[in-house]
C-alpha positions in Angstrom: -10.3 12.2 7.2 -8.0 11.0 4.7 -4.8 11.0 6.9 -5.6 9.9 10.5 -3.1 7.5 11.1 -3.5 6.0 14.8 0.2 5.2 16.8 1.0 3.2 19.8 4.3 2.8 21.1 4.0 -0.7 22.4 6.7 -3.2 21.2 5.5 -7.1 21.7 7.8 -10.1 23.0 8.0 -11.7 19.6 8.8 -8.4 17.6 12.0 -7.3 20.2 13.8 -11.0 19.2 14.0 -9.9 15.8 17.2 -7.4 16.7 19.4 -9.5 15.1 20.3 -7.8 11.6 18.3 -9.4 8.8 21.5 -10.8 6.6 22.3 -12.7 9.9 19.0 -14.5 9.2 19.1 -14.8 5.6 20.8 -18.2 5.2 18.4 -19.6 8.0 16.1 -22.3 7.4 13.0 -21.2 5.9 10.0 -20.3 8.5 7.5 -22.7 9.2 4.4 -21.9 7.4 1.6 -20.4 9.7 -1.2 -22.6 9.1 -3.6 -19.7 11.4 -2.9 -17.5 8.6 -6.2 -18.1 6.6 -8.2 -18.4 9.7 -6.8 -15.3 10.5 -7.5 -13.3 7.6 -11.5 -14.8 7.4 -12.1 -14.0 10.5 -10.8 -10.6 10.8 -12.0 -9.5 6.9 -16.0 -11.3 8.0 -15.5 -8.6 11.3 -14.9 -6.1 8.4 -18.0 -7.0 6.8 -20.3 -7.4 9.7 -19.3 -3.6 11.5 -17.9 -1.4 8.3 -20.4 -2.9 5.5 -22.8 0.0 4.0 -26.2 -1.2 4.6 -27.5 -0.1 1.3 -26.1 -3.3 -1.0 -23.5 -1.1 -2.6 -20.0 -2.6 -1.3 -19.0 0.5 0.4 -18.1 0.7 3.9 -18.4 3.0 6.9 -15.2 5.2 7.8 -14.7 3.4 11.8 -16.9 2.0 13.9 -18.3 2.6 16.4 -19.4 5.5 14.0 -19.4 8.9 14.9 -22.6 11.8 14.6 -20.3 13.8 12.1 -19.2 10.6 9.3 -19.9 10.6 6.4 -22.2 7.5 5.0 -18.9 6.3 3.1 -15.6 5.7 3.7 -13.4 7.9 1.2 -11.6 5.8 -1.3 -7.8 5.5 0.4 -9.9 3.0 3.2 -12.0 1.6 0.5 -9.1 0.9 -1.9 -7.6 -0.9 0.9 -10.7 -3.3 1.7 -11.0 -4.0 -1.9 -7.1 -5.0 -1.6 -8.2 -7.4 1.1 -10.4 -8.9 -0.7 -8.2 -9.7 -3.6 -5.4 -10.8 -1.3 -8.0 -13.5 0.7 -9.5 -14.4 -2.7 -6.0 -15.9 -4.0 -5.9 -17.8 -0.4 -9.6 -19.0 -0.5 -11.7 -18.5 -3.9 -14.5 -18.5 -1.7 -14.2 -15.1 -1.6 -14.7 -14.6 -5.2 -18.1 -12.7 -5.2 -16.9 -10.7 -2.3 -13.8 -9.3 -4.3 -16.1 -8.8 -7.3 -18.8 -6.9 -4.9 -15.6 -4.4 -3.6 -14.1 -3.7 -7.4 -17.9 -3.1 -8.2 -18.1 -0.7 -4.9 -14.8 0.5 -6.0 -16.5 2.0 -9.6 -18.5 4.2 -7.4 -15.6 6.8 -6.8 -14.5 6.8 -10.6 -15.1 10.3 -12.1 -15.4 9.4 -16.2 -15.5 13.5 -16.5 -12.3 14.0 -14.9 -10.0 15.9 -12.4 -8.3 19.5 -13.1 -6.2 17.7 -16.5 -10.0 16.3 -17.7 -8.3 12.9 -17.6 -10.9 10.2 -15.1 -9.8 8.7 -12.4 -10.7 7.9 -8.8 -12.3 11.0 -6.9 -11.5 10.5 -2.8 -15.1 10.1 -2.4 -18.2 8.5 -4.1 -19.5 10.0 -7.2 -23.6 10.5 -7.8 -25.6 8.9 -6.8 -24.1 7.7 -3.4 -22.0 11.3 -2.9 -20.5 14.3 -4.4 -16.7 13.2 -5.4 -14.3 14.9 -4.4 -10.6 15.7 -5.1 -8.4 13.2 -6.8 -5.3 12.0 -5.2 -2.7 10.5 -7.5 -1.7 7.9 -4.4 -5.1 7.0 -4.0 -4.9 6.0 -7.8 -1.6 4.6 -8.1 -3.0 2.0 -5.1 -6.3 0.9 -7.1 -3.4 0.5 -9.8 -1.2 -1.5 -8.4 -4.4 -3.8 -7.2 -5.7 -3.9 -10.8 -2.4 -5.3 -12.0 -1.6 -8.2 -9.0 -5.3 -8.9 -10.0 -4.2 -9.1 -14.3 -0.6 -11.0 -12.7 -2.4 -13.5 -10.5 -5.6 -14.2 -13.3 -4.7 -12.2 -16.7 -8.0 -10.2 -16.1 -7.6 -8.2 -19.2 -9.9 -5.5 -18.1 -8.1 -5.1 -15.2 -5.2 -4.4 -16.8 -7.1 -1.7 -19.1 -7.9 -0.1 -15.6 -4.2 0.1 -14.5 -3.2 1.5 -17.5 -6.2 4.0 -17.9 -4.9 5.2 -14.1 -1.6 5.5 -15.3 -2.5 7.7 -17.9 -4.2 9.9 -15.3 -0.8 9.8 -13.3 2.0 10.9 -15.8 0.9 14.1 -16.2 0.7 14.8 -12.8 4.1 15.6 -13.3 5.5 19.1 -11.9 6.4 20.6 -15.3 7.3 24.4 -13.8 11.5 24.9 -13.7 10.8 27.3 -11.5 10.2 25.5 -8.2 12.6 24.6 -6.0 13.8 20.9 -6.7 11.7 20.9 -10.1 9.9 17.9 -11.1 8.0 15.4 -9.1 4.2 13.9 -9.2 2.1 15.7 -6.9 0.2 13.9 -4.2 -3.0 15.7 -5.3 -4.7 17.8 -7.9 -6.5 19.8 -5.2 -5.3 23.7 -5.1 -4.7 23.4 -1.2 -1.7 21.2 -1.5 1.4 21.5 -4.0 3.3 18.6 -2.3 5.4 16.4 -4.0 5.5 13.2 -2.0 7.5 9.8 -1.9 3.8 8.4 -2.0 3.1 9.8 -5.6 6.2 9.3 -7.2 7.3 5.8 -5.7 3.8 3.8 -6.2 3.6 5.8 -9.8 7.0 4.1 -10.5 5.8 0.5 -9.5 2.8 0.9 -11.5 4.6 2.0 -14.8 7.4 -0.7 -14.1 4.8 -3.3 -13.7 3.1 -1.8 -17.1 6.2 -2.1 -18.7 6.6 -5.6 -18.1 3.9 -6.6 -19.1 3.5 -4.6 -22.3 6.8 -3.8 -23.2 5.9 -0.5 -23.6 9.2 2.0 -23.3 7.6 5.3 -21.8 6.4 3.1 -18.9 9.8 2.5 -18.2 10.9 6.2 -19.0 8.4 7.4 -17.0 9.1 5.1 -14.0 12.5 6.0 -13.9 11.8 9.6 -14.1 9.5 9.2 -10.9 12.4 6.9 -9.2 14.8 9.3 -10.5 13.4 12.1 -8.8 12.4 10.8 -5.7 15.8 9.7 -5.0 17.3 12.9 -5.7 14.9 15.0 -3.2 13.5 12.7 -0.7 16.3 9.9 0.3 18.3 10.4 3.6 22.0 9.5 3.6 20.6 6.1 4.8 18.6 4.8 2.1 15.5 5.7 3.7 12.9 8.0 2.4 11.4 11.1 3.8 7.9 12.2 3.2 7.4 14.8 0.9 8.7 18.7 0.1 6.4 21.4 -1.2 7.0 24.3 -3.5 9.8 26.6 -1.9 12.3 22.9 -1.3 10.7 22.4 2.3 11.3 19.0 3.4 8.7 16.9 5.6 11.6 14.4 7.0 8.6 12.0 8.7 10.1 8.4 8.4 7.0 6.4 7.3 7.1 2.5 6.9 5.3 2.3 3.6 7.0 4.9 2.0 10.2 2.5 2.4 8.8 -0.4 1.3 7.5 1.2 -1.8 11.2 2.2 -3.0 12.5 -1.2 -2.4 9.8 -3.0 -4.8 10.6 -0.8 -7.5 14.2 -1.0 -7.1 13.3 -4.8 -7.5 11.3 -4.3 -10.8 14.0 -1.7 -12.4 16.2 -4.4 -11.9 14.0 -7.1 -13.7 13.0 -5.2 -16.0 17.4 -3.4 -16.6 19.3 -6.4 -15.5 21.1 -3.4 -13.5 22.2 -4.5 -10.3 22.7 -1.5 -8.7 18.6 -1.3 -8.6 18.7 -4.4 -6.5 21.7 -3.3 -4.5 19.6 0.2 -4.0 16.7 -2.6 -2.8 18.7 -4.5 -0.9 20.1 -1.2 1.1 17.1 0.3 2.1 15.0 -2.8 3.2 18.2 -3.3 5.5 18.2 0.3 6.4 14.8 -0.2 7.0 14.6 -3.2 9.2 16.8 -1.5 11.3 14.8 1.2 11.7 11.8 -0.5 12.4 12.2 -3.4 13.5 15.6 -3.8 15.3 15.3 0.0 17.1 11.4 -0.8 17.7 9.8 1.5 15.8 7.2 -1.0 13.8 4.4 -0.3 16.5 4.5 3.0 15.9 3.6 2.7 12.3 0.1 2.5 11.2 -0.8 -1.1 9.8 -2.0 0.1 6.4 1.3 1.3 6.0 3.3 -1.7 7.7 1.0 -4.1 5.4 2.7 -1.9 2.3 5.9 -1.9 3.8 6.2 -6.0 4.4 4.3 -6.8 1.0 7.4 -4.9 -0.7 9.7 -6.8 1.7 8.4 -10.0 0.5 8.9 -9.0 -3.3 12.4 -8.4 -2.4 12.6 -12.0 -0.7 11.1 -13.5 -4.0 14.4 -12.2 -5.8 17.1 -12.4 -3.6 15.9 -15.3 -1.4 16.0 -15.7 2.8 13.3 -15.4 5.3 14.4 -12.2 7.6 11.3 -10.4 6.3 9.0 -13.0 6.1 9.5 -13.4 9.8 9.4 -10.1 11.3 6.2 -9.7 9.2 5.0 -13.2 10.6 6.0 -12.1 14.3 4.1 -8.6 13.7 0.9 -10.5 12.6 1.5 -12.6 15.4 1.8 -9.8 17.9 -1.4 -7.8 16.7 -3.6 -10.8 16.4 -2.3 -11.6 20.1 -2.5 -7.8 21.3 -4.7 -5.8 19.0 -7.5 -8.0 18.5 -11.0 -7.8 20.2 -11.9 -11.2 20.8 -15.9 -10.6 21.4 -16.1 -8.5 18.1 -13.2 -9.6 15.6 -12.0 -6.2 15.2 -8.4 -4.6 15.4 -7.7 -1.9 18.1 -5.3 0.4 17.7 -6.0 3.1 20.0 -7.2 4.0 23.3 -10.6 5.1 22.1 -12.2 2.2 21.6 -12.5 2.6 17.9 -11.4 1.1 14.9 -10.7 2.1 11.4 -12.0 0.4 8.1 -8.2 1.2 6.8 -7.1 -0.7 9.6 -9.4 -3.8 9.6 -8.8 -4.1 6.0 -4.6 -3.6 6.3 -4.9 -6.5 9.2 -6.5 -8.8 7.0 -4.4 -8.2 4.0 -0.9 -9.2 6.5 -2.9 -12.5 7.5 -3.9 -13.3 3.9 -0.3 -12.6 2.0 0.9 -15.0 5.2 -1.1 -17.7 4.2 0.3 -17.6 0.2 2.8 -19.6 -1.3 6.2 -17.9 -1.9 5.8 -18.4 -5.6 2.5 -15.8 -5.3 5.1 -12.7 -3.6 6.2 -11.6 -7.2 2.7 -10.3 -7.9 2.8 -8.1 -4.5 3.4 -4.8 -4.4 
């Protein structure tokens, strides 16, 4: 399934001695670095490879292992796009891994439809095309992640054709724009082009934003910023709480799904950070600055991290750390560094390599993948956190 996030409500030692407020912690001497960080992200991305890895040479991977009778032979993309993110974030901490993040972007062509969704613009289907399956529906967050990738891939090596990638995805994102004045809170990108769902989510709109202010910078091209802003604009409007936080989505009739993810505040707070490179504005970074605190709080002082899947807390911290690259300190650095800590120490299978995050005894590709990318984006230099996202 595309949305099967697994919980548990367990709060480690190391996590609960973060409750002091982060701009307590800001003016602290910076963290040791975590020289287990690389050894940590080999290990647990080669467990990916041994259990997930299709065994038919073309880069995809299984959904969760132990499999069950009723997978599919492929993960869909949202897991894949996140193993190919792992790859890129290991290969910038050991270019060892070269060939293996070439192999995933490879793998990662097999879900591109070149005939296109409902607007007949291409972009990523949720699942392989022909030969290895039949597509499927295309999600605009699913995109807006293979995006984002392409450009810290263009950022970190000026891969021109990745860049060319971004912006052919963005092209298939702007008009995914709700043009119709007559639904309730008008406006918004919706999460997918599939008839079963006319949601509007803080996971279309937020990521579309970071990907058009990333396009902007680097092209200087003005409707990336118009269009980013419209997104931001928008989402703020609908889907913020009186906090600074973000809620998950409305539909149609104004509907509000208040769910609290982590990702979907992390998101905000790296594109508040861009608007404000890319404005000089303050107020964007003050808007950053408010919800990452906002958020902290929520997650990590009142204990609620655990209870957030890790492919959304490895969203949530990247963001965190694009903050920190701007505005300095190491509160963020070191509650992600204490959460690594905690599900190496807790989560982790030993005998096998792989991340458990439920009682079942199973364990997502999403996951494995999201696990490595924390341990890899640990082990970079702070001068590398402007490219995250």
């Amino acid at each position: 399934m595309r949305r099967s996030p697994s919980r548990r409500l367990v709060l480690g030692a190391g996590l609960a001695a973060l409750a002091a407020a982060p701009a307590a912690n800001a003016a602290a001497a910076p963290a040791p670095h975590h020289a287990r960080s690389p050894a940590r992200a080999r290990a647990t991305y080669d467990a990916l490879k041994t259990y997930f890895d299709a065994a038919d040479g073309s880069g995809l991977v299984r959904e969760q292992y132990p499999a069950a009778a009723d997978d599919h032979p492929y993960s869909y993309e949202w897991p894949h796009s996140q193993v190919h993110v792992a790859a890129l974030d290991l290969a910038l901490v050991d270019p060892r891994y070269e060939p293996e993040l070439a192999r995933r972007a490879r793998a990662q062509e097999h879900f591109w439809n070149g005939a296109g969704g409902t607007t007949g613009l291409p972009g990523y289907a949720s699942y392989p095309v022909a030969p290895h399956g039949a597509g499927g529906d295309m999600f605009y967050d699913d995109n807006e992640w293979v995006g984002l990738a392409k450009v810290q891939r263009y950022l970190q090596t000026g891969d021109r054709a990745a860049l060319a990638r971004a912006e052919e995805i963005f092209a298939l994102v702007d008009p995914g724009w709700d043009t119709d004045p007559g639904h309730a809170a008008a406006g918004g990108v919706f999460w997918t082009q599939a008839a079963w769902s006319r949601d509007r989510n803080t996971v279309s709109n937020m990521p579309g934003a970071q990907l058009g202010l990333r396009l902007h910078r680097i092209t200087g091209r003005a409707r990336y910023l118009r269009s980013a802003r419209r997104f931001y604009d928008w989402t703020n409007r609908h889907l913020m709480t009186p906090e600074g936080l973000y809620w998950d989505h409305l539909d149609l009739t104004g509907t509000v799904d208040r769910t609290v993810w982590s990702y979907n505040q992390g998101v905000p707070v790296g594109v508040g950070v861009l608007l404000y490179e890319a404005t000089r504005d303050r107020g964007h970074l003050d808007s950053a600055r408010r919800t990452a605190e906002a958020a902290y709080t929520y997650y990590v002082t009142e204990g609620r991290l655990l209870s957030q899947p890790v492919f959304f807390n490895s969203i949530f911290f990247k963001n965190l750390l694009l903050l920190e690259s701007v505005t300095g300190g190491q509160a963020y650095h070191r509650a992600m560094a204490d959460y690594a800590d905690h599900i190496w120490s807790q989560q982790r299978d030993s005998a096998t390599g792989l991340m458990r995050f439920n009682d079942q005894g199973t364990t997502q590709a999403i996951e494995q993948a999201a696990a490595a990318q924390v341990f890899a984006v640990l082990a970079w230099p702070r001068s590398n956190w402007p490219t995250l996202y």
